[in-house]
C-alpha positions in Angstrom: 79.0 121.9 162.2 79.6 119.4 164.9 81.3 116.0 164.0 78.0 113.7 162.5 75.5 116.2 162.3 74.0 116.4 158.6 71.8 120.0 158.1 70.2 121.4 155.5 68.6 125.3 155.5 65.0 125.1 155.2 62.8 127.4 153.0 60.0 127.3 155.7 60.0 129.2 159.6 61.5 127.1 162.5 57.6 126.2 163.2 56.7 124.9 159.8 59.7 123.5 159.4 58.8 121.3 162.7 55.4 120.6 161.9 56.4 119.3 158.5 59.0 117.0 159.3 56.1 115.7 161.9 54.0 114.9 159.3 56.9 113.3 157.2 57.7 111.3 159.8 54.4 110.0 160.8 53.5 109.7 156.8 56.4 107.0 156.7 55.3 105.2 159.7 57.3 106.7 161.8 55.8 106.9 165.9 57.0 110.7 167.0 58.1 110.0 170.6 57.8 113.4 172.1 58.9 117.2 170.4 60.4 119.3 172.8 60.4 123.1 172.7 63.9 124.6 173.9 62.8 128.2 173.4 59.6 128.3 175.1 61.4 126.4 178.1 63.8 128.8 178.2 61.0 131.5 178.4 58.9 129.9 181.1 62.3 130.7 183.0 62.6 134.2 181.7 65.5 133.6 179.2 65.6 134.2 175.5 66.4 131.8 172.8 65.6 131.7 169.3 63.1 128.9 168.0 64.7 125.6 168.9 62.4 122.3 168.6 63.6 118.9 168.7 61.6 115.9 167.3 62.4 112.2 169.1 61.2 109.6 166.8 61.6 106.5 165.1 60.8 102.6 164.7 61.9 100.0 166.7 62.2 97.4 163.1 64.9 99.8 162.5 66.1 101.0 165.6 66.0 97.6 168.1 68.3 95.2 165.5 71.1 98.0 165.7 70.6 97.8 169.8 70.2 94.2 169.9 73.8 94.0 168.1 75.5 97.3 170.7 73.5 98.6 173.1 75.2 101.1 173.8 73.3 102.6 171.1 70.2 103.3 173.1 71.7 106.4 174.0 71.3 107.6 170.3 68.1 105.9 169.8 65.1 106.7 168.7 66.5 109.2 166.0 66.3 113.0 166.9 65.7 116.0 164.5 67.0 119.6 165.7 65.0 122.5 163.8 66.6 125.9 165.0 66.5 129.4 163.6 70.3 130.9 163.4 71.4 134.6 164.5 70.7 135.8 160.7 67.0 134.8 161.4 67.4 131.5 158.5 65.8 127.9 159.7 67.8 124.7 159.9 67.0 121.4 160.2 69.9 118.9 161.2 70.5 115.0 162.8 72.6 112.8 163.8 74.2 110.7 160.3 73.0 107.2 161.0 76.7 105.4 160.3 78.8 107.9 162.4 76.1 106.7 165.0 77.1 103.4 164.6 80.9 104.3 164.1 80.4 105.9 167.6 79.6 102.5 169.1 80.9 99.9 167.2 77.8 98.8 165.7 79.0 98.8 161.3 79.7 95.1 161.1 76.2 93.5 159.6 74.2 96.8 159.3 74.7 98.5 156.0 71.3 97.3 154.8 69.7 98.7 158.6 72.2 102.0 157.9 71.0 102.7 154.8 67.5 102.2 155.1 67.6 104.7 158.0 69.7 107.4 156.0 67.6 107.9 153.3 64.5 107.5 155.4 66.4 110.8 157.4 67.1 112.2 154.1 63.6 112.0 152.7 61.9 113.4 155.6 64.2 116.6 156.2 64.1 117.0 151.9 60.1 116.9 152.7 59.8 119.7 155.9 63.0 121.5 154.4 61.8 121.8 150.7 
């Protein structure tokens, strides 16, 4: 798997999957930003790709102290959630580890507290559409 990117296989389909970690998200507060369907843009274009969702969300309490200290970070901001079905037909749910984010810019100094809050918030909400 690519360098930051924490997954975990799902027990649900790619759609499920989604629509769970949608409700997990907005359960905890969360405002979901937009969810983007990779595979049915593909189709609209006539190509093929397996079910491929991404979830923007997240909350500026979190989100805008981490900005405020690099911005630079805006780039990974709000959080993102990949939900894909691989080429042996099994979901996945994956997203970007909240300290490698902030390794990636420079951001650690002052923000375990921010970091971890934001980790296990992650780690609740893929446990919850994963599980």
């Amino acid at each position: 798997m690519p360098d930051g990117l924490t997954t975990r296989p799902s027990t649900h389909r790619p759609k499920e999957t989604m629509d769970r970690l949608t409700a997990a998200v907005t359960s905890r507060g969360m405002a979901v930003l937009a969810r983007i369907d990779h595979a049915a843009a593909a189709a609209a274009v006539g190509l093929e790709l397996r079910p491929t969702e991404v979830l923007i969300f997240g909350n500026p309490r979190a989100g805008t102290p981490l900005m405020q200290a690099v911005q630079t970070l805006g780039i990974d901001l709000p959080l993102k959630a990949l939900v894909w079905q691989d080429d042996a037909g099994k979901t996945w749910l994956g997203y970007n580890d909240p300290s490698w984010l902030a390794r990636r810019h420079g951001a650690e100094a002052g923000a375990a507290r921010i970091l971890e809050a934001m980790t296990a918030a992650l780690e609740a909400v893929a446990k919850e559409a994963t599980g």
